[in-house]
C-alpha positions in Angstrom: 18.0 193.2 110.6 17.9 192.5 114.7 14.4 191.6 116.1 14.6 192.2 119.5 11.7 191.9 122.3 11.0 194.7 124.7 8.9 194.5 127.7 6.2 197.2 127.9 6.4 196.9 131.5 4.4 195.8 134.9 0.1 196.0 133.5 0.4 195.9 129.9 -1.1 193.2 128.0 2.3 191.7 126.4 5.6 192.2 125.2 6.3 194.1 121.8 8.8 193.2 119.3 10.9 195.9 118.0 13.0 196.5 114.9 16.5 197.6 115.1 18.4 198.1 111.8 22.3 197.5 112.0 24.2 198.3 109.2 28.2 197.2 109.8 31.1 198.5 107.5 31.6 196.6 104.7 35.3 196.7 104.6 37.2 193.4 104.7 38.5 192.9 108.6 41.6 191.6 110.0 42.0 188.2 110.9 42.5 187.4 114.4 44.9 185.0 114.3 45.7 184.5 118.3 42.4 184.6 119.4 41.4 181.9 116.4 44.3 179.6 116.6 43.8 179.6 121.0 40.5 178.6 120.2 41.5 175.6 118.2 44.4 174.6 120.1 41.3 174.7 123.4 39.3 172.5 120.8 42.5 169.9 119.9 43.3 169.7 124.0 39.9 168.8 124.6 40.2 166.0 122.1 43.2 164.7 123.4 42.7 161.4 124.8 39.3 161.4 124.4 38.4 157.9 122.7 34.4 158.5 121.8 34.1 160.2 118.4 38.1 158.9 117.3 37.7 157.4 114.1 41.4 155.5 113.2 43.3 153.9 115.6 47.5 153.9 115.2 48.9 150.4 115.7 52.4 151.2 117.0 53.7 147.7 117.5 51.9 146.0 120.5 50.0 149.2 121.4 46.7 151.0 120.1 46.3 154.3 120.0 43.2 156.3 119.3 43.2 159.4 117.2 40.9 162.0 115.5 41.9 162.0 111.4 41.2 165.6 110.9 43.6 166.7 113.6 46.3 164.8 112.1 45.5 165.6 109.0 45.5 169.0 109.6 49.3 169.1 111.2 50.9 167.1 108.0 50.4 166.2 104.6 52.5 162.7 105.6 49.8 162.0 107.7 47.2 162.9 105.3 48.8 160.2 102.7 49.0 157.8 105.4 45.2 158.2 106.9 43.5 158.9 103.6 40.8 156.3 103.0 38.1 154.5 105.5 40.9 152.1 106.8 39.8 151.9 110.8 43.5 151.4 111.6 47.1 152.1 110.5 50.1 150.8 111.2 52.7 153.2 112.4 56.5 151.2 111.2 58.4 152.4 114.1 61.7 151.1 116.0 60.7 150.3 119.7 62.6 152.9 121.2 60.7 155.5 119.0 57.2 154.6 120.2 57.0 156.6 123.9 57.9 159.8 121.7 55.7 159.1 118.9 53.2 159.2 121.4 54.6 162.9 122.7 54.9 164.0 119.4 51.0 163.6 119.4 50.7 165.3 122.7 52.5 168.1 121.2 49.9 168.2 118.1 46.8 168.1 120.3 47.8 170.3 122.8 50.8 172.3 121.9 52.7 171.3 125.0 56.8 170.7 124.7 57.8 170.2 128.8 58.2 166.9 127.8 61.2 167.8 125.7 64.4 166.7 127.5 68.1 165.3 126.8 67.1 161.5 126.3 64.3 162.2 123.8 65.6 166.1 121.6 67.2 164.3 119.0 64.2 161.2 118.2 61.6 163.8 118.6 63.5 165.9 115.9 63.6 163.5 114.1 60.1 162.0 114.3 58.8 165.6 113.5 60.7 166.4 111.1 59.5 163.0 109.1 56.2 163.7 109.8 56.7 167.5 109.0 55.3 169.1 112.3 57.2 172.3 111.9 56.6 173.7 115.9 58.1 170.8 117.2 60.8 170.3 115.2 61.9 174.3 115.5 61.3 174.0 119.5 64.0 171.2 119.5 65.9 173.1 117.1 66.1 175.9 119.6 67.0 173.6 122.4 69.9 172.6 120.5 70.8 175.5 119.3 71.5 176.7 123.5 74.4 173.8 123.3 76.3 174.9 120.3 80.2 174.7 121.1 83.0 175.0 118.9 83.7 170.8 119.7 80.5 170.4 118.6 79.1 173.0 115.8 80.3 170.0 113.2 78.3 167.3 114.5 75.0 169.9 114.7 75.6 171.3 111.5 75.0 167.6 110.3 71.9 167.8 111.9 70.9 170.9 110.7 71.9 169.5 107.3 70.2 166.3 107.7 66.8 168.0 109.1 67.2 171.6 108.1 66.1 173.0 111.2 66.2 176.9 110.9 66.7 177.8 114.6 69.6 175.5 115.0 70.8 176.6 111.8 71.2 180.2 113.1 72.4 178.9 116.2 74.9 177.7 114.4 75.7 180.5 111.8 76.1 183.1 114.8 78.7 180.8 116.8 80.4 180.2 113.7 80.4 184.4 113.0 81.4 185.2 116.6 83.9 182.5 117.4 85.5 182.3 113.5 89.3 183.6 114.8 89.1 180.9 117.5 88.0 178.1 114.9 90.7 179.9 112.4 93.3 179.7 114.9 92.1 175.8 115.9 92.3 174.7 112.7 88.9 173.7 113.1 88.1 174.8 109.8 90.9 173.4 107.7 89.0 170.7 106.3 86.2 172.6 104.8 86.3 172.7 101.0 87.1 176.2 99.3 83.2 177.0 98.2 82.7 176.6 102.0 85.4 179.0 103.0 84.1 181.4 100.3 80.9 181.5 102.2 82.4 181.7 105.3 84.6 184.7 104.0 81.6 185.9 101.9 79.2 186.7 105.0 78.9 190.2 107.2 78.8 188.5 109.9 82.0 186.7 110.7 83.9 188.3 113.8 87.2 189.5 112.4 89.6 192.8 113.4 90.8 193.6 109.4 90.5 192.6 106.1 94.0 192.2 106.8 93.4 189.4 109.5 91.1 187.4 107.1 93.6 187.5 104.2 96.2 186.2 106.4 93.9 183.6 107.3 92.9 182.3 104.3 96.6 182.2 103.2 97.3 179.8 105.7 94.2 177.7 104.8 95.5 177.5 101.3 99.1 176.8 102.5 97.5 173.5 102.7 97.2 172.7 99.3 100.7 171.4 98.1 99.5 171.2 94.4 100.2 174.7 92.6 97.1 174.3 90.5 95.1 173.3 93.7 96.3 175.5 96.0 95.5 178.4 93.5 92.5 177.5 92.6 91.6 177.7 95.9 92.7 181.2 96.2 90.8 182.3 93.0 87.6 181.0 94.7 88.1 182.3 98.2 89.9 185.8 97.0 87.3 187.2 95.6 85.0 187.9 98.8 87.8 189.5 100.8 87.2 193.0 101.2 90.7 194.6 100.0 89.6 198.2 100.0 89.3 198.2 103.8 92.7 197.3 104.2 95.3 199.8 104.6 97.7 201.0 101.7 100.5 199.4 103.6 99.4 196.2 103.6 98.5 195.6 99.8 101.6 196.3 98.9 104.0 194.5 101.4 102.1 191.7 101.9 99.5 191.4 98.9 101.4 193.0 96.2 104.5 191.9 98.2 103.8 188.3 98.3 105.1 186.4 95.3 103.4 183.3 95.4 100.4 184.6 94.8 101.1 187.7 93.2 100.8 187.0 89.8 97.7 185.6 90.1 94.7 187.2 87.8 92.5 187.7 90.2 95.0 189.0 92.3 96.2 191.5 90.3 91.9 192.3 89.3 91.5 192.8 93.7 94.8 195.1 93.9 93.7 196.9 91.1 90.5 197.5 92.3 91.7 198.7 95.8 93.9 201.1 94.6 91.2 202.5 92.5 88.6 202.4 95.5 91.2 204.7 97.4 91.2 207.3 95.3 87.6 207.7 94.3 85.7 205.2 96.3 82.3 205.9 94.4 84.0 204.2 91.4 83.7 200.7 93.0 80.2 199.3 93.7 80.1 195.4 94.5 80.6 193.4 98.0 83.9 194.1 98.2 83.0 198.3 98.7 80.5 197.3 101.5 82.0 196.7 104.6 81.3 194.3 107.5 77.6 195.1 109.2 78.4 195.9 113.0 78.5 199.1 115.0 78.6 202.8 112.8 79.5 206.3 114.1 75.8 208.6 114.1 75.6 211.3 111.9 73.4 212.6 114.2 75.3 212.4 117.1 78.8 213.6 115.3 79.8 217.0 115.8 80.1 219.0 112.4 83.7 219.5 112.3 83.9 215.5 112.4 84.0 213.6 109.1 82.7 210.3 109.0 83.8 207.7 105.9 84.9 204.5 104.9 80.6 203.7 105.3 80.8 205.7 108.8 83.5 203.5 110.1 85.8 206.1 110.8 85.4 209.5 112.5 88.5 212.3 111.9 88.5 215.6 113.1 88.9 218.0 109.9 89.3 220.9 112.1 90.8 222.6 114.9 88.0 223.5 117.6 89.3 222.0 120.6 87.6 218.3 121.6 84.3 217.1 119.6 82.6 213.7 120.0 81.1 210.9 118.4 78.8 208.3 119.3 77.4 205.4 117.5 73.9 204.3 116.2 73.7 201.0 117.9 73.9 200.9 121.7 76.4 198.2 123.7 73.2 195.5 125.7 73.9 192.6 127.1 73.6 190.7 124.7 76.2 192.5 123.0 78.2 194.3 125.4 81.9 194.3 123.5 83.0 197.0 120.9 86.8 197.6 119.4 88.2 200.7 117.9 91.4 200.9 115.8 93.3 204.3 116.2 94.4 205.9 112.9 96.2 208.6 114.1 96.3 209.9 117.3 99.1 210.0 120.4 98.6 210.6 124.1 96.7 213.7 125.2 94.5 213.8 121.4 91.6 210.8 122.0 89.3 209.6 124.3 87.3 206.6 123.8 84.3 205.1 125.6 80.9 205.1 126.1 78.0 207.4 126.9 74.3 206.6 128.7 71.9 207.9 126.4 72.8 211.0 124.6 75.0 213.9 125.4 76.4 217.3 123.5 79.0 216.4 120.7 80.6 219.8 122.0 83.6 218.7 124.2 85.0 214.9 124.9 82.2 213.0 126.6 83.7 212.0 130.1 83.2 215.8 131.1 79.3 214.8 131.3 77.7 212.8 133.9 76.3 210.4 131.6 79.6 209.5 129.9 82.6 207.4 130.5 85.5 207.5 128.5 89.0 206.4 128.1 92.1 208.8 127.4 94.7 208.2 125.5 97.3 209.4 128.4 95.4 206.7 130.4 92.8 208.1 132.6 89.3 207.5 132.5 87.4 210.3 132.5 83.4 210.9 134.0 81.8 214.1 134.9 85.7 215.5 134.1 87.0 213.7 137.1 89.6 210.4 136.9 88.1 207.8 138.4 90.9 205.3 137.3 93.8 204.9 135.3 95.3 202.8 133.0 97.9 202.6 129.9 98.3 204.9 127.6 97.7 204.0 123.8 98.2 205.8 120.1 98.4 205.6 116.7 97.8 201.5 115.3 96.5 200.4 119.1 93.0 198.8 119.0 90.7 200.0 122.2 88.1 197.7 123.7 84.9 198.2 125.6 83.1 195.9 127.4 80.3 196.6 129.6 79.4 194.2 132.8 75.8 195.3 133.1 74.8 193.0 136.1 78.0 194.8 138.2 77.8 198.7 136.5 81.8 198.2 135.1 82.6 199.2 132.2 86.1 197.4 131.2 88.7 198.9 129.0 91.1 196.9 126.8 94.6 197.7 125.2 95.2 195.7 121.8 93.4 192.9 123.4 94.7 193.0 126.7 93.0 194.4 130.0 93.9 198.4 130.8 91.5 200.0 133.2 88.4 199.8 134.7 85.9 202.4 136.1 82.8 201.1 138.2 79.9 202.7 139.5 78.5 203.5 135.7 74.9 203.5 135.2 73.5 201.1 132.9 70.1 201.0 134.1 68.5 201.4 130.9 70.6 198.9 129.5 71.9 201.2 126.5 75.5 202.7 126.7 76.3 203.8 123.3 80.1 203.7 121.9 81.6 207.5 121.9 84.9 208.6 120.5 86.5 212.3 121.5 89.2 213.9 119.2 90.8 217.1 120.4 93.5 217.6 117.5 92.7 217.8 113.7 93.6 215.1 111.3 93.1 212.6 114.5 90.9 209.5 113.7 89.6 206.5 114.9 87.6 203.2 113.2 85.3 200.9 114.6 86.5 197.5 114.1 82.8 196.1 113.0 83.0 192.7 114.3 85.8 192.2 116.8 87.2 189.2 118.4 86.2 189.0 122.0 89.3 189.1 124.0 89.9 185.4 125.6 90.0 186.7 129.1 86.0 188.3 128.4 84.9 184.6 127.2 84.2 183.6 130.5 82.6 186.9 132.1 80.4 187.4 129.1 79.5 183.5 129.0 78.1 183.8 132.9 76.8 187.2 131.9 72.4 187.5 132.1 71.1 187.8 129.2 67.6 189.7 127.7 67.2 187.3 124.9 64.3 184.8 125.9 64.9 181.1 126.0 62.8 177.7 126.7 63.4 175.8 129.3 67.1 174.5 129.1 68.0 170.7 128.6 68.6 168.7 131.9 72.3 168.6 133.1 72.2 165.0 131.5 71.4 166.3 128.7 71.3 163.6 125.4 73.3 161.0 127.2 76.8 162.0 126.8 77.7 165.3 127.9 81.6 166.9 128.4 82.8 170.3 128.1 83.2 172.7 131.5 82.6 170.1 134.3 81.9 173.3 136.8 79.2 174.6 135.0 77.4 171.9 134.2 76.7 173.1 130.4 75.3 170.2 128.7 76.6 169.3 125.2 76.7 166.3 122.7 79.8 164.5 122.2 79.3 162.7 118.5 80.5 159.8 118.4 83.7 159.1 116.1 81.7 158.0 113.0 79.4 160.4 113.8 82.1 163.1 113.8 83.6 161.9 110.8 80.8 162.2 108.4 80.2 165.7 110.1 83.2 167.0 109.3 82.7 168.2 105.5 80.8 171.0 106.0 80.6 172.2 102.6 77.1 171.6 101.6 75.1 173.0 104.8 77.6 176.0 105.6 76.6 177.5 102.3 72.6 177.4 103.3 72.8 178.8 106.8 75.4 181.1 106.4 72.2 182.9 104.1 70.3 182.6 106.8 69.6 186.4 108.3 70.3 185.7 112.3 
């Protein structure tokens, strides 16, 4: 019940006070989180520093510092244990040149701030928080970190991430090691990984390979290795297994699987080819990983014309009749942040195919070049928009692979022949920053796969590497970044250079590859 009082106005003898009855809903209400936890962080800031109603004081070694118990408390259970009791001060055991960021870490638990973060201090601050379990802080290096990851240096931070289990370097980590695994294959950067690792490696959606066929051969070399029999196929009968053998084509399983006699007569060998063949003929008889393939771009129902059948998970798109050209696009758009896609031709010779990409949407009727919105390459070579040829390039056919990359900050859309430049067109608007992947058939039985998680092409590195991105980042590490620093000298990329003991107790990466491989980046 409100009691309020209301004037009676100029003359009368005095105020009333009237009754107001509010009734409120009784059901339970959300909890404002932002505007509660800005509140408190106002509340800690205002405490920060303030040395009148502290009630412990940290000793950390010559210097005193004056704290509040509950706000400590409140961040970590470690510092719970260590306040609990009526002890009017603690001594913090810290090496000297730990104390100037013990001291930030408690700026950052008072008042949320992480400027202070730079290349001298990332790696003791991670470490001091993640002792004392003050989760924000640690991440926010984590992150940091995570801006630096090379293929020099992935080893040394996954021993960090293994040592601190920090989740955003961790990712950081997982989605170089997805995107750059050919170039760490072909490096031989990952030769001294134990088996179980490479069965999590091989094991993941994620990783950026062409073919089933590609990864096979890879892992055959890895084993190669191995010059004990019984090593070598162990090995294989851990790593095997996670392939996924009824993507790859007929051809293949039996010249170079079937074919291959060292390996052969394995079980498990003979379990995957069996498997595959059965998979080809009814693929609804084969449920497990191995049926699933690769997460990555798929061809849009919704956006297919009817007389084109999409299969193999809508990876491939074939004509199944004869109407003249139909089109295809995919459900997920090229951004910049992912601007390259790779198609493998099944069948289809010059004058049949036309591959590319279209702004938004356009009719599946017809190959999408003849629209405004919609750039794409024929397979006699010329690049087709609003049915003129703006360019030309070479021609390509049945077993070529076609890449697209888009340069969104210069309106160029790039098109690649089995990995090498073709053509370009320019003037293509990406203004909304969605160009979806398109395919056009014009003769039946022609088909064409998206290649899930293709390799970037080495001569894209560079452009995609200077390219803007949308993705939102703190403030980056100083060009001194963490004391040592190497890599591109012209760029100034910062980077940690581990030292060799460092590097060699990184190197077995068998233990944390398995965790953040599961991590979902």
């Amino acid at each position: 019940m409100l009691r309020v009082s209301v004037s009676k106005g100029k003359g009368k003898e005095k105020d009333e006070e009237e009754t107001l009855k509010v009734h409120l809903p009784s059901a339970k209400r959300q909890f404002n989180a932002v505007l509660y936890g800005d509140m408190v962080q106002k509340g800690f800031a205002h405490l920060y520093g303030d040395t009148k109603i502290s009630d412990v004081t940290l000793v950390l070694g010559d210097e005193k510092v004056a704290v509040h118990r509950l706000v400590l408390s409140v961040w970590s259970d470690t510092f719970r244990t260590l306040l609990e009791g009526a002890k009017a001060e603690v001594v913090i055991p810290l090496e000297k040149e730990d104390m100037e960021d013990f001291k930030l870490m408690l700026k950052h638990m008072y008042t949320g701030e992480t400027d202070f973060i730079n290349g001298q201090n990332v790696l003791s601050l991670l470490s001091l928080a993640s002792y004392y379990n003050i989760h924000s802080l640690k991440e926010t290096c984590g992150e940091l970190l995570g801006d630096l990851v090379t293929d020099d240096n992935l080893f040394f931070f996954l021993d960090v991430v293994d040592k601190y289990e920090v989740k955003a370097l961790e990712a950081a980590c997982g989605s170089h090691l997805a995107e750059h695994f050919q170039d760490l294959v072909n490096n031989g950067k990952l030769d001294d990984l134990e088996p179980s690792t490479w069965a999590e490696i091989v094991k993941t959606d994620d990783i950026r390979v062409r073919s089933e066929e590609e990864l096979f051969d890879a892992v055959i070399r890895y084993t190669k290795q191995f010059k004990a029999k019984d090593v070598r196929e162990q090995a294989l009968t851990t790593i095997l297994p996670y392939i996924r053998f009824p993507f790859m084509s007929p051809r293949f399983l039996v010249t170079k699987v079937e074919g291959n006699e060292s390996i052969r007569d394995l079980p498990v060998v003979q379990d995957l080819l069996h498997e595959a063949y059965r998979y080809r003929v009814n693929p609804s008889s084969v449920k497990n990983i191995r049926s699933t393939p690769r997460t990555g771009h798929q061809f849009n129902p919704e956006q297919s014309h009817a007389s084109i059948t999409l299969s193999d998970d809508k990876l491939t798109a074939t004509l199944s009749a004869s109407i003249g050209w139909a089109n295809a696009s995919c459900t997920t758009p090229l951004t910049r942040d992912n601007p390259y896609i790779e198609f493998k031709v099944g069948n289809g010779t010059p004058g049949q195919l036309m591959i590319g990409v279209v702004s938004g949407t356009c009719s599946t009727t017809g190959y999408a070049g003849q629209y405004s919105n919609g750039w794409t390459y024929y397979s006699s070579g010329q690049v087709y928009n609003s049915s003129t040829t703006p360019s030309t390039g070479q021609t390509y056919t049945t077993g070529d692979t076609v890449g697209v990359f888009v340069e969104f900050d210069k309106n160029i859309v790039h098109f690649f022949k089995n990995g090498k430049s073709s053509t370009t067109v320019s003037n293509v608007s990406t203004s909304n920053g969605q160009l979806f992947p398109n395919v056009s058939l014009n003769s039946m039985g022609n088909n064409v796969s998206v290649i899930p998680y293709a390799p970037i092409p080495e001569e894209l590195k560079a452009k995609m590497k200077n390219a803007p991105s949308t993705r939102k980042k703190r403030a980056k590490l100083t060009a001194s970044s963490l004391g040592r620093t190497y890599g591109d000298e012209n760029d100034g990329t910062p980077g940690i250079e581990p030292s060799e003991e460092e590097a060699a107790e990184a190197i077995d990466g068998t233990t944390f590859i398995k965790r953040f491989l599961r991590f979902k980046f």
